[in-house]
C-alpha positions as CSV (number, residue, x, y, z in Angstrom):
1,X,-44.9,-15.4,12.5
2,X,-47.7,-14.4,10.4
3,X,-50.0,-17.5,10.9
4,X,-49.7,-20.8,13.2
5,X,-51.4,-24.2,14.1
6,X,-51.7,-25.4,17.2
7,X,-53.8,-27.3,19.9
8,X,-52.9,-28.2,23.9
9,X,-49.8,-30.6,23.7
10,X,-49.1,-33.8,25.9
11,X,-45.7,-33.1,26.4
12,X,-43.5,-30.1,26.4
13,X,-44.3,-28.2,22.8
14,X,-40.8,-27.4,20.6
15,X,-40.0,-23.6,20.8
16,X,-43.2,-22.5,21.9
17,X,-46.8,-22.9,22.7
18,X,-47.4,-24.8,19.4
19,X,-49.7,-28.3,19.0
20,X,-49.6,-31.4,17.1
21,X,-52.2,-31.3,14.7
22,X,-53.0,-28.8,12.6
23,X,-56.4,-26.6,14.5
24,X,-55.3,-23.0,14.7
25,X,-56.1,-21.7,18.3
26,X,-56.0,-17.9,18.3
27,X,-56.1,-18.1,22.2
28,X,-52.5,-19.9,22.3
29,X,-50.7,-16.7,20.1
30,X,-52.4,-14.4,22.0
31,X,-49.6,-14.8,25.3
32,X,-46.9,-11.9,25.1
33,X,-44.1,-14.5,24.4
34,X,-46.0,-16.0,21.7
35,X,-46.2,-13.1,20.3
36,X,-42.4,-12.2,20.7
37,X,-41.6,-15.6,19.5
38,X,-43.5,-14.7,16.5
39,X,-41.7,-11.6,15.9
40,X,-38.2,-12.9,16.3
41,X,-39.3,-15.6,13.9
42,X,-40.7,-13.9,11.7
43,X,-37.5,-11.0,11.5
44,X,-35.1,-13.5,11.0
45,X,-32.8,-13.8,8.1
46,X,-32.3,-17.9,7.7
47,X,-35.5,-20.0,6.7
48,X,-37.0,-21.6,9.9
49,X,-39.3,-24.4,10.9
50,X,-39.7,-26.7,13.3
51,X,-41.0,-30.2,13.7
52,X,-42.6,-31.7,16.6
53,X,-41.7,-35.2,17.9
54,X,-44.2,-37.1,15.4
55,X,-42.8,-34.7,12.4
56,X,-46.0,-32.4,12.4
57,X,-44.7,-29.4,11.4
58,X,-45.3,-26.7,14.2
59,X,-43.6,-23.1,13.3
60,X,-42.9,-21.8,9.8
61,X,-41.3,-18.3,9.5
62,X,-41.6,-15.7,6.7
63,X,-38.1,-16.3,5.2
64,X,-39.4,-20.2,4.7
65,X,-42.3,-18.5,2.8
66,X,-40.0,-16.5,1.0
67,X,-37.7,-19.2,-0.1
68,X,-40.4,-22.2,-0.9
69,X,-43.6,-19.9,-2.0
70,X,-45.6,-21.8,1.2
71,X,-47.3,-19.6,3.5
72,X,-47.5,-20.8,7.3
73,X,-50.9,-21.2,7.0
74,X,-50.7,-24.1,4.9
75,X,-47.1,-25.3,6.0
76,X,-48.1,-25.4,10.2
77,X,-49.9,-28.5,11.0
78,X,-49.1,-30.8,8.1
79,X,-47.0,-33.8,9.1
80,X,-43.2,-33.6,7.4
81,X,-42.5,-32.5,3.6
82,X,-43.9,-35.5,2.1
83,X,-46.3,-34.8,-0.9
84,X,-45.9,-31.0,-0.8
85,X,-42.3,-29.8,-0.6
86,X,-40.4,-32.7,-1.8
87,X,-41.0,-35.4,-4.3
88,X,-42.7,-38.7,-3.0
89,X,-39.4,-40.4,-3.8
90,X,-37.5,-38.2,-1.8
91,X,-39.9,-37.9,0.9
92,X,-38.9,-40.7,3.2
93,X,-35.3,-40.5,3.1
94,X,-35.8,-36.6,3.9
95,X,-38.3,-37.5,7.0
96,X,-36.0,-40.2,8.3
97,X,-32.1,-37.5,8.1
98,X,-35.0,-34.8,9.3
99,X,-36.1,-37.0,12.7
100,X,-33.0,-38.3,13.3
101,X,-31.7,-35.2,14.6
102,X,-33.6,-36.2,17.4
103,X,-31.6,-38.9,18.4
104,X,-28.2,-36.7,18.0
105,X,-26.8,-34.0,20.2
106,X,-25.2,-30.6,19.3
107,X,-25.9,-29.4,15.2
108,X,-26.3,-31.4,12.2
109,X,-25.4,-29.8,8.9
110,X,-27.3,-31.9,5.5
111,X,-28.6,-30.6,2.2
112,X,-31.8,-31.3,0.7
113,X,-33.7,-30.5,-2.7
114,X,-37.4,-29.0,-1.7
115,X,-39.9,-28.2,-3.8
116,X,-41.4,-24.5,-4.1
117,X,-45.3,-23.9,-4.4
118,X,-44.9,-23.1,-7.9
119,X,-43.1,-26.5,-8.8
120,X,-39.5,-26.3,-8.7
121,X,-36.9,-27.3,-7.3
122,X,-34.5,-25.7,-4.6
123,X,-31.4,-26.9,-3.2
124,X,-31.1,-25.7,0.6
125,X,-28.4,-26.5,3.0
126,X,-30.0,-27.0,6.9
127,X,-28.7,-27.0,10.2
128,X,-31.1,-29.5,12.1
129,X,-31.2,-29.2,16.2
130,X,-33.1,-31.0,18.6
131,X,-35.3,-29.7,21.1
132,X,-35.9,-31.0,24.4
133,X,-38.7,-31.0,26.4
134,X,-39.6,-29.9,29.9
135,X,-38.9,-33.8,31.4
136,X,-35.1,-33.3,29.6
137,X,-36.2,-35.8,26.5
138,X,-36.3,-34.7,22.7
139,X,-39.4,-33.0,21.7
140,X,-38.7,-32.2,18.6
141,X,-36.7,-31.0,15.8
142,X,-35.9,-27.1,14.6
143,X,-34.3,-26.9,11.2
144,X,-32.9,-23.4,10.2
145,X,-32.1,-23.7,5.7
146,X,-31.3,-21.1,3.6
147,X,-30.5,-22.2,-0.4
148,X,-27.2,-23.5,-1.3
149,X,-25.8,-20.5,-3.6
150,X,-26.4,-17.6,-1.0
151,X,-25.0,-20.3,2.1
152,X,-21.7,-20.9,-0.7
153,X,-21.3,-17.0,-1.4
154,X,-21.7,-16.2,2.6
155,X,-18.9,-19.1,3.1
156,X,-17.4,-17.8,0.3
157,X,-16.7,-14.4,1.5
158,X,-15.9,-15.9,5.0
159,X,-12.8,-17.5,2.9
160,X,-11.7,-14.8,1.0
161,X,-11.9,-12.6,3.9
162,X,-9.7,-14.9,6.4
163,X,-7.7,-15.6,3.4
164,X,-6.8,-12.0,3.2
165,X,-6.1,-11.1,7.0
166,X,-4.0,-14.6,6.7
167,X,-1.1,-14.4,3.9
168,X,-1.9,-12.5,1.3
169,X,0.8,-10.7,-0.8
170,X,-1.2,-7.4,-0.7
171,X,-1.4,-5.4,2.4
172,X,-5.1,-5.0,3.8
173,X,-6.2,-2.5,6.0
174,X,-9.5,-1.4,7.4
175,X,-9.6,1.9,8.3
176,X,-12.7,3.1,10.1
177,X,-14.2,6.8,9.7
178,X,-11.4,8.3,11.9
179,X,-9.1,7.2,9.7
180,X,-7.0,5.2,12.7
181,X,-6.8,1.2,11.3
182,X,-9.1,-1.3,13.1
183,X,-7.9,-4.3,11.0
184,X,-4.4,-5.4,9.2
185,X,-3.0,-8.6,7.9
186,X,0.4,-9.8,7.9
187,X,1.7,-7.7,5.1
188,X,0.5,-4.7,5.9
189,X,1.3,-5.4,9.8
190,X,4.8,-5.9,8.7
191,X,4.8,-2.3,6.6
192,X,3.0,0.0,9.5
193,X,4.8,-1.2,12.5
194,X,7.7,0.8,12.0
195,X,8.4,1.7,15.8
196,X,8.0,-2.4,16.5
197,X,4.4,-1.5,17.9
198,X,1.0,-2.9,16.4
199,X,-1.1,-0.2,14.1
200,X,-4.1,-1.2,15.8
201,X,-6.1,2.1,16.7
202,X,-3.1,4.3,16.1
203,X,-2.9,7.6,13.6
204,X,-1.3,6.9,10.8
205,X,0.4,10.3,10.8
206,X,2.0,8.2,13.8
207,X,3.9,5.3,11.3
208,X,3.9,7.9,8.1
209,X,6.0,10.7,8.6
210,X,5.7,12.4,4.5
211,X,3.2,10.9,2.2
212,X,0.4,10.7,5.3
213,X,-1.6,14.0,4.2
214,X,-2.0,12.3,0.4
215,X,-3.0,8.8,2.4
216,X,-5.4,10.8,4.3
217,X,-6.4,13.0,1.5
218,X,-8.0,8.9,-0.7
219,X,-9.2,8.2,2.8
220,X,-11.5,10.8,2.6
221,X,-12.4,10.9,-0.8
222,X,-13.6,7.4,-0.4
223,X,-15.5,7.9,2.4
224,X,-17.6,10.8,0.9
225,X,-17.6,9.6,-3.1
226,X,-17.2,6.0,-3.5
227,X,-13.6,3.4,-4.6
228,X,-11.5,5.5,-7.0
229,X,-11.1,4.4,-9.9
230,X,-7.9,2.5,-10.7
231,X,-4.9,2.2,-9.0
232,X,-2.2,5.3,-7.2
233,X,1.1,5.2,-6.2
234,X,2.2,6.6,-2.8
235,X,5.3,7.7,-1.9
236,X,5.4,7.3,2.0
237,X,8.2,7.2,5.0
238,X,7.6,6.0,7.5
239,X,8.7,6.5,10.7
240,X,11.2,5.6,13.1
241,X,13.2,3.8,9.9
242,X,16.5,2.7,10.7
243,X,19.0,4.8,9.2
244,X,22.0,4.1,6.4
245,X,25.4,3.6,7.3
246,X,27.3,6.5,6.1
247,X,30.5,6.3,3.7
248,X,33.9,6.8,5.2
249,X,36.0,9.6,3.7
250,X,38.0,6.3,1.6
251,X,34.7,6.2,0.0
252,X,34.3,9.2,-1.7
253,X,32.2,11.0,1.4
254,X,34.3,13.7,3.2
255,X,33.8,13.0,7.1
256,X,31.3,15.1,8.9
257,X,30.3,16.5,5.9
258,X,26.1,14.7,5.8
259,X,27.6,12.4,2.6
260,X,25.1,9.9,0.9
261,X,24.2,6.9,2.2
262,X,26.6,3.6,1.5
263,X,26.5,1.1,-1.2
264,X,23.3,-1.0,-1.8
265,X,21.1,2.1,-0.8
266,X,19.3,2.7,-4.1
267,X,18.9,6.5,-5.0
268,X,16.4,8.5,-3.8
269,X,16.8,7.5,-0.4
270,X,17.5,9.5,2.3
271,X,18.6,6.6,5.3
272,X,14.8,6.7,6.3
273,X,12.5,4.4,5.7
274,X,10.9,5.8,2.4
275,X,8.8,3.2,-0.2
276,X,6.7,3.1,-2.9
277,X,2.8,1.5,-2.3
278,X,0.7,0.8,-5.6
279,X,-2.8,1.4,-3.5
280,X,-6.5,0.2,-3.8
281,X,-9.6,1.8,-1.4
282,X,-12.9,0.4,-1.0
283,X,-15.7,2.2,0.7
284,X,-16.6,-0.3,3.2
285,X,-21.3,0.1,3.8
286,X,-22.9,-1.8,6.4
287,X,-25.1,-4.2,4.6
288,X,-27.9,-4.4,6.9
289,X,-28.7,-0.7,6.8
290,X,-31.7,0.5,4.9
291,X,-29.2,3.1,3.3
292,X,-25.4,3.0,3.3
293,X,-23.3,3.8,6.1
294,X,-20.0,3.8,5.3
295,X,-18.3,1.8,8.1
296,X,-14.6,2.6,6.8
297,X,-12.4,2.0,4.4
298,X,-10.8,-1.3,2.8
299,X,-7.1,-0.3,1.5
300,X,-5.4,-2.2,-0.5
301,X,-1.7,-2.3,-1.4
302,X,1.4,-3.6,-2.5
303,X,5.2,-2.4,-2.0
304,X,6.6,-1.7,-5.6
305,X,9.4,0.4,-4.1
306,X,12.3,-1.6,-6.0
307,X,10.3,-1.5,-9.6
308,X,10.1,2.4,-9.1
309,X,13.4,2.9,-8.3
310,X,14.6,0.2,-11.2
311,X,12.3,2.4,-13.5
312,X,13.9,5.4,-12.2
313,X,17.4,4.3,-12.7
314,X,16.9,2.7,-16.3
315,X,14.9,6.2,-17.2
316,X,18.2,8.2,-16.0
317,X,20.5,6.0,-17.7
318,X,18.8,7.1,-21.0
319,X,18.6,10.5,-20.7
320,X,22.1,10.6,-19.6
321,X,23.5,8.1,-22.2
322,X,21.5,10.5,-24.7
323,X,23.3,13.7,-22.9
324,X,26.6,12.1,-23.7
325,X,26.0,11.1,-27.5
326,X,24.2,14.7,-28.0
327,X,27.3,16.4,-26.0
328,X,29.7,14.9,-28.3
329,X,27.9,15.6,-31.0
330,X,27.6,19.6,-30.6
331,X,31.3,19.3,-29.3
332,X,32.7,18.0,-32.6
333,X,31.3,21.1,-34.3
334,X,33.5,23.4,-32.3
335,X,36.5,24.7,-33.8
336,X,38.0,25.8,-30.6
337,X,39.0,23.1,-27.7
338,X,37.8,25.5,-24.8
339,X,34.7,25.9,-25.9
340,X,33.8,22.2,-26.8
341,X,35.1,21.6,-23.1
342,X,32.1,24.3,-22.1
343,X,29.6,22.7,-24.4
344,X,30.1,19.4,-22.5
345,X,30.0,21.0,-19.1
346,X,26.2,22.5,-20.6
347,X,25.0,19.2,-21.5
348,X,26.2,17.2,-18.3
349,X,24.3,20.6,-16.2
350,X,20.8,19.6,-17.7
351,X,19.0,17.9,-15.1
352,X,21.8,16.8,-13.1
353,X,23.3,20.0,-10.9
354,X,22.2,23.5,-10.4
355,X,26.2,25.1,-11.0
356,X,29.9,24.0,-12.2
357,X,33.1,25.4,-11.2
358,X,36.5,24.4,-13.2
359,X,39.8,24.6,-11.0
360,X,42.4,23.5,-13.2
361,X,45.7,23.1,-11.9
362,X,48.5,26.1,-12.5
363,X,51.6,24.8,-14.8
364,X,54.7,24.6,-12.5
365,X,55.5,22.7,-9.3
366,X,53.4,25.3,-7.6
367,X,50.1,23.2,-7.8
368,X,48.0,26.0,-6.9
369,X,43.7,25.4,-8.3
370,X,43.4,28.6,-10.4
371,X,39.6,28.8,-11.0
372,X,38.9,29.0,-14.8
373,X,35.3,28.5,-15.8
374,X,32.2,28.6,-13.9
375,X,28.3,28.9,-14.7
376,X,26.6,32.5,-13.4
377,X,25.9,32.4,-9.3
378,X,23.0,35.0,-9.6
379,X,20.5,33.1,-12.7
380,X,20.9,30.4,-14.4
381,X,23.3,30.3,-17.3
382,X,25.7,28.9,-19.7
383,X,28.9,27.5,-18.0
384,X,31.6,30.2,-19.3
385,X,35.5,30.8,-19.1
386,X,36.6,33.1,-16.4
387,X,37.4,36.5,-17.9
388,X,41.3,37.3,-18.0
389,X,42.2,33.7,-18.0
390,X,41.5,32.8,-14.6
391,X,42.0,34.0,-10.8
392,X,43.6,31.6,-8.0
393,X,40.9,30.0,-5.3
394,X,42.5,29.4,-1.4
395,X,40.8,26.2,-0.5
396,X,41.6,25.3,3.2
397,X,43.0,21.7,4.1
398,X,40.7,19.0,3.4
399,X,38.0,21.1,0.5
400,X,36.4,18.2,-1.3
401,X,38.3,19.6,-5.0
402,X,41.7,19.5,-3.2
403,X,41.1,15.5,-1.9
404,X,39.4,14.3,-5.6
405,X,42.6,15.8,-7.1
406,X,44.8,13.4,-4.4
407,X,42.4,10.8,-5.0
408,X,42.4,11.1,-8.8
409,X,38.6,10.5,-8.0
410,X,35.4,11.6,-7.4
411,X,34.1,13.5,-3.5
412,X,30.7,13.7,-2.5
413,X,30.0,16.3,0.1
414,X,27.1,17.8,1.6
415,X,25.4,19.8,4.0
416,X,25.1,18.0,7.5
417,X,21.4,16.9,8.1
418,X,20.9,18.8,11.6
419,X,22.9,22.2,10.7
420,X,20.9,25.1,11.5
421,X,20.1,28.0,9.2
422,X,23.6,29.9,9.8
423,X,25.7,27.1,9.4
424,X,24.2,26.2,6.0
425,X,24.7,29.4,5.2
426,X,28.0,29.2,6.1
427,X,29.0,26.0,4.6
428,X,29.0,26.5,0.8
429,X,31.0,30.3,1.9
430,X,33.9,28.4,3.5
431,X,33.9,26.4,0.5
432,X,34.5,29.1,-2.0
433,X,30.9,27.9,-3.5
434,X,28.1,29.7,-4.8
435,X,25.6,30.8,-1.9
436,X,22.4,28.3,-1.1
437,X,24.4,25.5,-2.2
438,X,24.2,22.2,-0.3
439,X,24.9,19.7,-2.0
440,X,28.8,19.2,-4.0
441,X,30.4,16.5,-5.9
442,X,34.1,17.2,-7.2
443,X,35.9,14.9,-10.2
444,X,39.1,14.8,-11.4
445,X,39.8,16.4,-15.2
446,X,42.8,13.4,-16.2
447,X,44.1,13.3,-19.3
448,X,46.9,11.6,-21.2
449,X,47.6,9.9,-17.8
450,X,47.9,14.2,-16.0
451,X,45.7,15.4,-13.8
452,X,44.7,19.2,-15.0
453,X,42.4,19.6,-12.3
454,X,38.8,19.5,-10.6
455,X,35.5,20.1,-11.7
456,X,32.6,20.5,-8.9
457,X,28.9,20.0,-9.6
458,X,26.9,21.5,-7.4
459,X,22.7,21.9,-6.1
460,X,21.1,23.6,-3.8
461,X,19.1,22.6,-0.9
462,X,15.6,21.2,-2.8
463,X,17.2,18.7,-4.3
464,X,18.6,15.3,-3.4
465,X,22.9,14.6,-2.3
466,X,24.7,13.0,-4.9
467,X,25.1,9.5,-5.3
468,X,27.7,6.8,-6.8
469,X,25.2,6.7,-10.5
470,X,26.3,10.8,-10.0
471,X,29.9,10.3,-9.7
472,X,29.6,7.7,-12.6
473,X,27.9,10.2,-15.2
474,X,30.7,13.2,-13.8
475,X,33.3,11.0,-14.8
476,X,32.2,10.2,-18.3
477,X,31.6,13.9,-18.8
478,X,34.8,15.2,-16.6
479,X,37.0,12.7,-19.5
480,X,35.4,14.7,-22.2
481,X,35.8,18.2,-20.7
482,X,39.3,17.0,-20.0
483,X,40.3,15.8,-23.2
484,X,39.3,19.5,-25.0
485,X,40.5,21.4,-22.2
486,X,44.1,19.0,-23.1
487,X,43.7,19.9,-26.3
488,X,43.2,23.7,-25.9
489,X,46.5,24.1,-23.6
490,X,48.9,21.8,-26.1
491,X,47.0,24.7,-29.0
492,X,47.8,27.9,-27.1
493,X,51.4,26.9,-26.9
């Protein structure tokens, strides 16, 4: 405390060696814990004075100053507020909800409207306390204030903050500078704890098992630049998710083969635990540092899986409807059957499989899959008729072409998720495939109620297994392809 006013009390003094009237003795501030007293006074961040049992005012700290213009030397000593820091009508009503603290134990909370040096007017909110004396009885009166707006924006932020860590639809997380959460709400609790365990402290690389490195990657840019601007998008899995029923072979998946998850599962998914987060990050500084110190991070987001995927799905409808109408457009321009078949198989290729294969079925009872059209194995190319009008393909028992052309359906194969390098390999070889292929989907070519035979889509290993919205858009193209290739045999005869 910068100045003070004090002479020897009667009775035990209020929070320190301070007097009743208004004499400054230097002797009495000269004691070490008067002078620590002063210090802590004087350093803290709340307005603070204090009152002794007649009201004289006996301690007066910088912050006070700061707040109502008065310095200590003219606030210490004078006897309540009355005539100086609140009006004359006020000044009774003030004294008496100021003294009565006295006569109350534990914290009072009131409001008043105090005058500043300079004439206005200042609404503070106190906290009034008594202070007993050495004999156990009240001495005296501390009152701690600060002004109304900064109390309502430090409450304010209290709120919003427990409001946040309480129910909020956004996840919030506080990650510190080794990235490992210190912090979560509900939401977010609910995301992270993918192995049933809390986040609290742990690597994220421990609940994300793809997406973490991009994650890790805002983290950091935070902590050394600042908040991004806008929003991102994360694509994450997260660990330990539980996995996808698989189809049975009745539902288009031949057994054993690694077929795509069941119905309900939405595309793109892969039985693990993968979503979408629309993110926020806020570098988190320590406010009562002379220069920032990041603290952390404050991340912000929100699960829009189900909108991304809808988005997906309505952007591949489109582009597949517009396939179809374009396909049938460059179609009708062909004079020969055969090669408007082709033309569809090109347009259904784009975006949707990496090769085709056409087995149609040989005329007779034999019922033999002679393969008659196929797109190049070595680059990528045009699908194109088999030269010398076709050559007979062996499948063994079971082949996914040989079980759509039972079915008069559609077969999703693929690659079994924990095959080793040989046996991938190996798979599409024993399946009279192209090579690096791992992924197959076979539809029936029916027409005028026959079945003519099977086309197979295939992909390789980079992109995703073929789901039902797959066998859907195959169908509508296989129809097509079957139709000319109908109308091309009744031609040649």
């Amino acid at each position: 405390m910068s100045a003070s006013k004090s002479e020897t009390s009667e009775a035990a003094e209020p929070l320190g060696p301070r007097a009743r009237s208004g004499t400054a003795q230097d002797d009495a501030v000269s004691e070490p814990c008067s002078e620590l007293l002063a210090a802590l006074l004087d350093g803290m961040d709340a307005a603070l004075c204090a009152f002794a049992a007649d009201g004289t005012i006996t301690h007066w700290n910088r912050e006070a100053e700061r707040i109502l213009g008065w310095s200590p030397d003219e606030a210490v000593g004078r006897r309540g507020f009355n005539g100086w820091a609140v009006r004359r009508a006020d000044a009774d009503e003030v004294e008496r909800r100021l003294m009565a603290a006295m006569e109350s134990p534990g914290r009072q909370v009131d409001e008043f409207a105090l005058l500043r040096k300079d004439g206005g007017r200042v609404l503070v909110r106190t906290q009034l306390a008594r202070v007993l004396g050495a004999d156990g009885r009240p001495a005296g009166v501390y009152c701690a204030f600060s002004e109304v707006h900064a109390q309502i924006d430090l409450e304010r932020s209290i709120a919003l903050s427990e409001a946040l860590f309480a129910d909020a639809s956004w996840g919030v997380v506080l990650v510190d500078v080794d990235l490992r959460p210190t912090t979560v709400n509900r939401y977010a609790e609910r995301a992270l704890a993918a192995g049933g365990g809390s986040p609290l402290g742990r690597p994220l690389g421990e609940m994300i098992v793809e997406g973490v490195e991009q994650l890790e990657s805002s983290l950091h840019h935070v902590l050394a630049e600042g908040a991004q601007r806008g929003l991102s998008e994360l694509w994450v899995t997260l660990a330990e998710g539980a996995e996808h029923p698989r189809e049975s072979a009745g539902s288009g998946v031949v057994p054993g083969s690694g077929g795509s998850p069941g119905p309900g599962v939405p595309p793109g998914f892969d039985g693990r635990r993968r979503r979408c987060w629309r993110s926020g990050f806020l570098r988190l500084g320590s406010p009562l540092a002379e220069e920032p110190v990041p603290l952390g991070v404050a991340w912000l987001f929100h699960d829009v899986t189900e909108a991304r995927l809808a988005d997906q799905e309505a952007d591949r409808l489109r582009f597949r409807a517009g396939q179809l109408h374009r396909a049938g457009r460059a179609a009708a321009e062909s004079e020969d059957p055969t090669a408007a078949a082709m033309t569809y198989l090109d347009f259904a290729l784009a975006g949707f499989a990496d090769h085709a294969v056409v087995d149609l079925l040989e005329p007779g009872d034999g019922g033999r899959l002679i393969r008659s059209a196929s797109t190049p194995t070595g680059a990528p190319g045009p699908c194109l008729p088999v030269t010398g009008g076709g050559v007979p393909v062996h499948y063994p028992p079971g082949h996914p072409a040989l079980q759509a052309a039972d079915r008069n359906g559609s077969v999703r194969a693929s690659v079994p998720g924990a095959a080793s390098a040989a046996e991938r390999a190996k798979w599409p070889r024993d399946r009279r495939w192209p090579r690096d292929m791992a992924h197959a989907l076979c539809t029936v070519l029916r027409s005028r109620g026959r079945t003519l035979g099977v086309i197979t889509f295939l992909r390789g290993p980079s992109r995703p297994a073929f789901e039902r919205p797959d066998a859907v858009y195959a169908e509508s193209m296989s129809s097509l392809t079957a139709t000319a290739l109908d109308l091309a045999a009744v031609t040649a005869r």
